[in-house]
FIFINU-43683 format. One record per residue: z, x, y of N, C-alpha, C in turn. Coordinates in steps of 0.1 Angstrom, whole numbers, plus 5000, padded with zeros to 4 digits. Example, Ala and Ser with C-alpha at 12.3 -4.5 7.8 and 13.67 -1.06 7.14 Angstrom:
residues 2
507851324943507851234955507851324967 507151284978507151374989507951295000 
This chain:
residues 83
461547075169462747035162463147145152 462047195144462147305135462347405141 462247505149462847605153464347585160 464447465163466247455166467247445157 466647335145467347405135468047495128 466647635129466447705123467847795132 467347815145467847885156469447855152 469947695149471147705148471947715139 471447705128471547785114471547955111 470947995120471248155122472648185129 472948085140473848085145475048045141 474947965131476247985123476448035117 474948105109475948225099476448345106 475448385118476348495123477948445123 478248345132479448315135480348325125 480048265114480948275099480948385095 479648475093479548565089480248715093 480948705105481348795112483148755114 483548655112484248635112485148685101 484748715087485148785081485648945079 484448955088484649115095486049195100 486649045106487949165116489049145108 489849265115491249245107492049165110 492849115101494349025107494949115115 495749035122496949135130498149125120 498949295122499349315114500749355118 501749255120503349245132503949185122 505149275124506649215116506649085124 507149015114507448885125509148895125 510348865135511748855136511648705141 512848695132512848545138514648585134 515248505147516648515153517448645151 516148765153516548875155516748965142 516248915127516348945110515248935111 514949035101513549105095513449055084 512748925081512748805069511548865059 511649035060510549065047510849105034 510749205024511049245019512249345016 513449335012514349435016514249575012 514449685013514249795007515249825000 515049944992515449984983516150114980 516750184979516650304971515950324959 515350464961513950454949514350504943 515950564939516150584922516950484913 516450304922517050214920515650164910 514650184918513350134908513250214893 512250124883512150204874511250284876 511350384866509950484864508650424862 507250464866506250394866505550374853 504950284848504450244831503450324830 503050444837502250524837502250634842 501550734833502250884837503050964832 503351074834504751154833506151104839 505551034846507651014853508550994844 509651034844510951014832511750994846 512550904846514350914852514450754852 516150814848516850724847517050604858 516950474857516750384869518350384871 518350394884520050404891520450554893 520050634887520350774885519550864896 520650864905519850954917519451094910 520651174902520451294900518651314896 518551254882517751254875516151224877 516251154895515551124903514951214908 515751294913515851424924515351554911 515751544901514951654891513851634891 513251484888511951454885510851464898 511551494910510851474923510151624922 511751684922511451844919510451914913 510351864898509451904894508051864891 507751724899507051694904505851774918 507051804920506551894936506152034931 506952084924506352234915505052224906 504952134904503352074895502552094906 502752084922501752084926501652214938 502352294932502452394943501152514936 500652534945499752614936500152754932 501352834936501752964938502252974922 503052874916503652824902502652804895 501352734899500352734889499052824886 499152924897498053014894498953144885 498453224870499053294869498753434871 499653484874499253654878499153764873 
């Protein structure tokens, strides 16, 4: 009786224990043909992040597109090595 127990108590933790393991599936769901998720955005509609350098103006594409700019030049390495 004691090793059946035992036997089936192993067998549930695998079961439970593995169960945790996989992933959810991960599908838009449509329902009557609308994409009932999150809507998007334009991102110089968001604010700037509470951390970091970013400055621009929320709504302000220009000011958006500067900060992208010079974001992208921070990481070019040809502008940061000097010669």
């Amino acid at each position: 009786m004691r090793p059946f127990v035992l036997l089936a108590a192993a067998a549930a933790l695998t079961v439970f224990g593995l169960a945790g393991c996989g992933e959810p599936e991960q599908v838009v769901f449509y329902e009557q043909g609308k994409y009932h998720g999150k809507p998007d955005q334009r991102p110089w509609e968001n604010a700037p992040p509470a951390y970091g350098s970013a400055k621009w103006t929320k709504g302000d594409e220009a000011s958006w597109e500067q900060e992208v700019k010079r974001r992208t030049l921070g990481q070019n390495e040809y502008v940061r090595i000097v010669h």
